[in-house]
N, C-alpha and C positions, 0 to 999 in steps of 0.2 A: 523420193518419199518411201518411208518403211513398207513393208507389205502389211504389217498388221496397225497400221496409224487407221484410227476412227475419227470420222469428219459428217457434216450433212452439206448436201449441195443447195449451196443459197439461191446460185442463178448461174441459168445456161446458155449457153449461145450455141448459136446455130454452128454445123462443119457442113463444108462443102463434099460433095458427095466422089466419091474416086479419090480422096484425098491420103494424105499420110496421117493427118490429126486425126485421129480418135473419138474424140472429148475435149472441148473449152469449157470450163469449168471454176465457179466462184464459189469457194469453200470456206467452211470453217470448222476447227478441228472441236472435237467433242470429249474424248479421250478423257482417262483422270488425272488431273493437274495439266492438259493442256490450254483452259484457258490463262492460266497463269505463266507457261511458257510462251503462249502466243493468240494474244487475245484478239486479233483484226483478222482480217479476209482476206486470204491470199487466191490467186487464179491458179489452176488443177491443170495441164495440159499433160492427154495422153498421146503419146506421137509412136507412128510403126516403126521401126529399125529392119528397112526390106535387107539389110546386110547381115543381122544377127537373127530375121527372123523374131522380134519379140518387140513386146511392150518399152516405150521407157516413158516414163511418167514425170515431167517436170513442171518446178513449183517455184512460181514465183512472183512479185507485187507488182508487177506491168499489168495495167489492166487497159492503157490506150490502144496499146501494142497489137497488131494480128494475130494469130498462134500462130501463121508459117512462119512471119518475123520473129516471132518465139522462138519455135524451134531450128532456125536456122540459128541463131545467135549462141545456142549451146552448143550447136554443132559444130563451129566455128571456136567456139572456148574449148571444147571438148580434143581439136585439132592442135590448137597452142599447146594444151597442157599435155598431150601425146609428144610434141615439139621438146617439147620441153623435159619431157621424160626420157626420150633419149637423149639428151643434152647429158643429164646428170649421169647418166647409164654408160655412156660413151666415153665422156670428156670427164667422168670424175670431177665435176663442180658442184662437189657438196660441200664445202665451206668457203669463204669467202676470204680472201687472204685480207682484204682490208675494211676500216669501217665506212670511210666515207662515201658517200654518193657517187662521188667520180670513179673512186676505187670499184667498187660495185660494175661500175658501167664499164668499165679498161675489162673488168673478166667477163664481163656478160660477152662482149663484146669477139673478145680474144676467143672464146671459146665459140661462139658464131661463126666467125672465118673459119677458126681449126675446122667444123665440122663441114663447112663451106668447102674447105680444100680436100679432106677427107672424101666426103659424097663427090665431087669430081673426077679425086680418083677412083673409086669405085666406079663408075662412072666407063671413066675410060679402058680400064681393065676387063679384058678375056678371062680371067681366071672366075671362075665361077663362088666370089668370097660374100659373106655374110658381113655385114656390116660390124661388128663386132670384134669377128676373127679378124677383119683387115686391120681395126681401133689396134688391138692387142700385137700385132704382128709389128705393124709401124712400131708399136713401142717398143718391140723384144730388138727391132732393126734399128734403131734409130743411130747408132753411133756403129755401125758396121759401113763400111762403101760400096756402095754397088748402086748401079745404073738404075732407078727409081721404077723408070718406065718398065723396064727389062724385066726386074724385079716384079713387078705387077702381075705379069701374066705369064710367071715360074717364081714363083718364091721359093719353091724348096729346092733351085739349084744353088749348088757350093759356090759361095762368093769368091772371087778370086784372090789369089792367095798376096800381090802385090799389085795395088792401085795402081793405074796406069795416071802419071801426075800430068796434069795439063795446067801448065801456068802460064798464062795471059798478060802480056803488059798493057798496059796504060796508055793510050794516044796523045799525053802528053809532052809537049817537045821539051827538050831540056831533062826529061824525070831521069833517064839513065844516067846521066851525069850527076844529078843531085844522088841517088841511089848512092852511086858511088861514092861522092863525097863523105855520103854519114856512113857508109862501113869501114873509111877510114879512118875516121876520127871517133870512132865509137858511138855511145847512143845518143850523145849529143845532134842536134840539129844546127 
């Protein structure tokens, strides 16, 4: 709610005393042209913020509702949309590559894990990195080779100059021989 929005209080209810509410509060706005923007009764909940130290004032048409159920439930929206701000902030998912619904949900998604796997490593690393710096870092590294883990907790050692190749076959019997076959006869199978 604005600091300078004018309203009269219609009806109050009682707050539990040691509480974090404020003020439970049944309003309506008074302002000029506010009955035209908003002509019914909304509930006025002022709730403490022991973390910032200050007022936050929330407004909303629940009136069955409790104020701590109030304000838990913005607290809890307020938590998503924090979530959700570094999603964009991080992962660069500001547009959407596709329209459909599914489409939508493949990157919601996609980009859930990335940060999923992302915060792990953070997670697990010693280096002392900002969630941010590591986003940015992964990126700048991403197609360089070096030991991941290693990598984590020394980034600014010199990658080595020739990838030590470790190739692993297959436990299945017979594949050495078929292998063979197609490099003889070319890319045919």
């Amino acid at each position: 709610m604005k600091d300078n929005a004018v309203f009269n209080v219609v009806k109050e209810r009682e707050i539990q005393p040691h509480s974090t509410i404020l003020a439970d509060q049944f309003i309506r706005f008074t302002g000029l042209g506010a009955w035209e923007k908003c002509p019914h009764i909304l509930r006025r909940v002022v709730v403490w913020d022991d973390v910032h130290n200050e007022e936050i004032v929330l407004l909303t048409n629940h009136f069955s509702l409790v104020a701590s159920t109030i304000s838990a439930i913005y607290k809890d929206r307020w938590e998503i949309e924090i979530f959700f701000k570094t999603l964009k902030q991080n992962l660069k998912v500001k547009t959407f590559v596709g329209t459909s619904e599914n489409a939508l949900y493949i990157q919601i998604w996609t980009a859930l894990i990335a940060m999923l796997i992302i915060k792990y490593l953070h997670h697990l690393s010693t280096f002392s990195w900002s969630l941010s710096n590591l986003v940015s870092l992964l990126h700048w590294n991403l197609f360089t080779y070096r030991e991941l883990y290693a990598w984590l907790d020394n980034p600014y050692e010199t990658p080595p100059a020739e990838p030590e190749l470790v190739q692993e076959t297959l436990p299945i019997p017979g594949l050495g021989q078929q292998v063979c076959k197609i490099q003889k006869r070319g890319t045919r199978s």
